[in-house]
N, C-alpha and C positions, 0 to 999 in steps of 0.2 A: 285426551290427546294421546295419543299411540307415540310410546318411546321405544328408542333402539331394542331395549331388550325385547320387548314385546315381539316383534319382529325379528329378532334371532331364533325367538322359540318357535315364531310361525316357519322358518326356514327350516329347522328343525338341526341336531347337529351334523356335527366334521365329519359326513360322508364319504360315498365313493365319488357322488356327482361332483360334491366340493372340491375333493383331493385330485382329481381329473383336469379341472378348472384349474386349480392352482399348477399343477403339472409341466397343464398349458402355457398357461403365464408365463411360469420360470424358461420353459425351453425357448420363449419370442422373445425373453427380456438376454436372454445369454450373449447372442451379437452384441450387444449394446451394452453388455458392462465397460466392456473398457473404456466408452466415452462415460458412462458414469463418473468411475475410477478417474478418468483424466480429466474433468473438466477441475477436481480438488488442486492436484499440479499444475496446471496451466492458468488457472487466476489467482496463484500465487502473488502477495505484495510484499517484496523485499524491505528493505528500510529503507527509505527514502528522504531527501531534504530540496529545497530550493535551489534549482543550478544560476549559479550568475556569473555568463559569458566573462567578464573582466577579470574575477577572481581564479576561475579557473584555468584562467593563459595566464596569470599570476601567480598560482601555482606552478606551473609547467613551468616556469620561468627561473623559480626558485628553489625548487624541488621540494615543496613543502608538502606537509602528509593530508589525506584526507580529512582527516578528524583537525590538525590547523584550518585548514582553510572552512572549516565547517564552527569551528572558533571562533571565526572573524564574521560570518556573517551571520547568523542565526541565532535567536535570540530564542533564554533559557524559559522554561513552561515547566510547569508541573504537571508532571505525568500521571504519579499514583502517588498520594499521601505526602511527603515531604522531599522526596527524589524528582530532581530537576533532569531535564536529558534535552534537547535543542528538537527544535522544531522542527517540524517536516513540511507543517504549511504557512510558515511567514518566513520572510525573512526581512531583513534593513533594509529600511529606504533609503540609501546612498548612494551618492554616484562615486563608484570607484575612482575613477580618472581624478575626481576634484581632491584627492585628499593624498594624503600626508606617507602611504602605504609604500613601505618597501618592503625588500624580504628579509630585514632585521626584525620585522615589526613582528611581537609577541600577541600585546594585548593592546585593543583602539578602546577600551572603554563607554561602550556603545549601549550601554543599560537602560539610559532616557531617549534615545534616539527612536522616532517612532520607526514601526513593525508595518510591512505592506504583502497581497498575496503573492504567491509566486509569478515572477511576467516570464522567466526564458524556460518553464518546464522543471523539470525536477533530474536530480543523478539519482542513484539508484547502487547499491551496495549488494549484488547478489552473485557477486563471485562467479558467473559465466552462466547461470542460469537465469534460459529467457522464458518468459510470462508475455502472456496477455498485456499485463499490467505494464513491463517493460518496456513492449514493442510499441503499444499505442500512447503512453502514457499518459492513461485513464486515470488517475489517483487520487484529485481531487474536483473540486469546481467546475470542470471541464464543459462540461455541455449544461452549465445553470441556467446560464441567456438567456 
């Protein structure tokens, strides 16, 4: 069976024909770096978590920080080793309306409470930089169906 090298030596070396050829190459592929180069920036994924309509006008409401109201609904996971960080694709199954919530409320205790997948989409933490990822929000499960 004839392998690559075999075939390198039938081409013979890094000529003139070769280095012309490549020449080529490089001068058609030139227009089209930037889309190279930008497709790395533009599918960029921010950190992301679960948005849930009620808590976030609940927020708004009380002027509580991002990272509270990311407290209260999303339950903790292990990420790498022993460091815990909140989910990005479950959050709690509860219905805000039915419960006890105000904007005193610190901690609900929500450890046993079952986790379900995101239903209203996801917020997104990127500081004014939009993505692919952003505009569509494409991030998880989306087109499993």
């Amino acid at each position: 069976m004839t392998t690559f090298d075999d075939i390198l030596e039938e081409a013979g070396n890094f000529g003139r024909c070769q280095k012309r050829i490549f020449a080529l190459f490089c001068m058609v592929s030139m227009p089209w770096a930037g889309v190279y180069v930008g497709i790395v920036f533009q599918g960029y994924t921010p950190d992301h978590w679960c948005r849930d309509s009620a808590v976030v006008e609940r927020r708004q409401e009380c002027g509580w920080s991002l990272a509270h109201g990311r407290r209260l609904t999303l339950p903790l996971v292990n990420s790498s080793g022993e460091q815990q960080q909140h989910s990005s694709c479950e959050q709690y199954d509860v219905d805000w309306n039915a419960t006890a919530l105000t904007c005193d409320t610190v901690e609900l205790g929500l450890g046993k409470t079952p986790t379900t997948a995101c239903k209203n989409g996801w917020e997104y933490d990127y500081e004014g930089r939009q993505s692919f990822v952003t505009e569509v929000g494409n991030t998880k499960n989306r087109y499993k169906n």
